[in-house]
N, C-alpha and C positions, 0 to 999 in steps of 0.2 A: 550720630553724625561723625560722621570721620575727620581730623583735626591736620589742617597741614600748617607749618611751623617755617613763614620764609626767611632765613637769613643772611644776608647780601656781608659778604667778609672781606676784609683787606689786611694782610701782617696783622692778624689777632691771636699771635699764638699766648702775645702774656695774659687772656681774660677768657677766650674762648671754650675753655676745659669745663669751667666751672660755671659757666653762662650754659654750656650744653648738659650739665649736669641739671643743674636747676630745672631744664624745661622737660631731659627725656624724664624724669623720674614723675611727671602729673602728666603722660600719654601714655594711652593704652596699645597695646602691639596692634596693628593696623593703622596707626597714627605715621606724619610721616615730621621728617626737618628736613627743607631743602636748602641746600648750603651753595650759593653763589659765590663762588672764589676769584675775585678780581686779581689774583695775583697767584696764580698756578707755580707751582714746583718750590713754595717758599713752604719755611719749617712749620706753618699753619696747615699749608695745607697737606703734609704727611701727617700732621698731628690728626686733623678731620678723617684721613680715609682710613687710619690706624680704628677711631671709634665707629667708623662706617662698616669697617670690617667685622665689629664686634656685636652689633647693634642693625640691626636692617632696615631700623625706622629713619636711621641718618643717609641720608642719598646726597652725595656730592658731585657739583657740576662747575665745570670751567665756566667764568662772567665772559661780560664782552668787552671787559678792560675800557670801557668808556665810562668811568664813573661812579659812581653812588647809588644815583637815580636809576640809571639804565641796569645797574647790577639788580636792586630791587626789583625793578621791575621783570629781566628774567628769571630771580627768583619765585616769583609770583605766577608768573606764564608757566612754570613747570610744576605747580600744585596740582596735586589732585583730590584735596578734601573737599568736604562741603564748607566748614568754617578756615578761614587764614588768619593766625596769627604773623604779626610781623614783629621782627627780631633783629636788636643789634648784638653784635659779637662781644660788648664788654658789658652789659648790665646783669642782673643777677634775677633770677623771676622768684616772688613768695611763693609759700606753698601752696597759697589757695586761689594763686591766678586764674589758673583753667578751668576752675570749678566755676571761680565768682563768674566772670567771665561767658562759660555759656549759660551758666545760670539766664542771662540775661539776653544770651539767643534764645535761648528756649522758651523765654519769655516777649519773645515776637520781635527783640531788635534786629537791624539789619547790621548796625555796623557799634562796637562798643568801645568809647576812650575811657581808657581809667584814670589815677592818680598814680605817681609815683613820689617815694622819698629819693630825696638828692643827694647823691653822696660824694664822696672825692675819691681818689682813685684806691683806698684802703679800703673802702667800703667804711667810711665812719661818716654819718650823718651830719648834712650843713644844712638841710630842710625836709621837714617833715610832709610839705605838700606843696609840690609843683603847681595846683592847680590853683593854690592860697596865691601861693608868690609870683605865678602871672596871672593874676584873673582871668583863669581859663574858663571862657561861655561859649555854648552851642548857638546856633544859627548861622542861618547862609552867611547875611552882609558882615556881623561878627568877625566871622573869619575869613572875610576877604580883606576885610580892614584890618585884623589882628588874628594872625594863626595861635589857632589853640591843638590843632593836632599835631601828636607828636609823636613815630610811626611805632617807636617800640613800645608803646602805650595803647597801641590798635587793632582790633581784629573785627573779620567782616565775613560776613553769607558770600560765597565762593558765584554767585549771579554777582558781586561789583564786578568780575573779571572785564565783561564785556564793554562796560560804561568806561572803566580808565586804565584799560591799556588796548595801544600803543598810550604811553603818558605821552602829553602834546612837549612839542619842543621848546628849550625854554622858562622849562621851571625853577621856579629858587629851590622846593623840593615837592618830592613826591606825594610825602604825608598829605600835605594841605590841601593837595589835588584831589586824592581819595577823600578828605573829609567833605571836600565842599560837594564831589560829586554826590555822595550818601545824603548829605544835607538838603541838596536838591531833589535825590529820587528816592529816597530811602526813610526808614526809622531808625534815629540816633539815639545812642543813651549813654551820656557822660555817667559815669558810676564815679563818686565822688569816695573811692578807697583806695588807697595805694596798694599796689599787686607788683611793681618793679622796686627793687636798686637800681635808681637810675645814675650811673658813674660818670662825676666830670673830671678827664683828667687833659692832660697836653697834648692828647692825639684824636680825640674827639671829631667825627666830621661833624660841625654846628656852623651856622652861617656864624659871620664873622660882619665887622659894620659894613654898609651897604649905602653907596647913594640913593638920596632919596628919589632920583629920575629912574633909579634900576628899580626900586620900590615900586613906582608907578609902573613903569613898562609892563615889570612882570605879575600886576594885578589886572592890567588892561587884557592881558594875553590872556590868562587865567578867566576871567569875564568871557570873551569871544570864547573859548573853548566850551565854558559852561550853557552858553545861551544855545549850542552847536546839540546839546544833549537834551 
């Protein structure tokens, strides 16, 4: 199965090097990384076409400068594997993500979230398991009441394409979208091992507090789309 690699970028030149090192070095040549650049002509993005140049698995494309969401999401529309891993620009991937990983497509999942250890922006360890320190659980209502998906921790059979995207308008984020859709049509399989350096540092896109009416809104919305599929 052929592996594509979507990673949605903004000003990532300080983590980007070594977050692309990490994932071309477990693809095989026919593998691909599709690099969504929200932010054209910055020192990130000479830095991407300089390894694009050198490597043909990396293919870089201009975002549509609206976002996070929508950047993902055209990185995703330009895949061509059968499996999509999604990818942030500053975490670090273990060696045996991609292995673990389809291990467990190939073991019949549709869509697979792993664990990650948490680190700070040095890469030095403040938790051993994300999935400990949010009580991360599968199931549809689960995560509609409480996301447990979290996108650079996700990969999925290249058939979700059609189920979530266009992403409906209005999301708090993407991940959640894709999980709950799998959830609904899919075989899910939490694998309870850490496979990422997940990095928190000061420029992290992560929600940030949120009223609880915006909470509600964007679960209501999220519902109506689901019931639509």
């Amino acid at each position: 199965m052929k592996i594509s690699v979507a990673l949605a970028t903004y000003n990532g030149e300080k983590y980007i090097e070594k977050q692309l090192e990490s994932v071309l070095k477990q693809l095989r040549i026919g593998d691909e990384v599709i690099v969504s650049d929200d932010c054209p002509n910055s020192t990130m993005s000479a830095l991407v076409k300089e390894i694009a140049n050198s490597d043909a698995r990396v293919k870089y494309i201009e975002g549509p400068s609206q976002g996070v969401i929508k950047n993902f999401e055209n990185a995703i529309k330009n895949t061509t594997g059968d499996v999509i891993f999604l990818c942030d620009q500053d975490d670090v991937w273990l060696d045996d993500k991609v292995k673990s990983v389809m291990r467990e497509i190939e073991n019949g999942a549709d869509l697979v979230l792993h664990d990650a250890i948490v680190t700070d922006a040095h890469l030095n360890h403040t938790c051993e398991s994300f999935f400990e320190k949010h009580n991360s659980k599968s199931g549809l209502l689960n995560n509609i009441v409480k996301n447990s998906y979290m996108g650079c921790c996700m990969a999925f059979k290249s058939q979700l394409k059609g189920d979530i995207i266009p992403f409906p308008k209005e999301l708090p984020m993407h991940d959640q979208w894709i999980g709950l859709v799998a959830e609904k049509k899919y075989k899910v399989k939490f694998l309870n091992k850490p496979l990422i350096l997940y990095r928190i540092h000061g420029d992290n896109v992560t929600g940030g507090k949120t009223k609880i009416t915006d909470k509600i809104k964007w679960r209501i919305n999220i519902c109506k789309n689901l019931f639509r599929k």
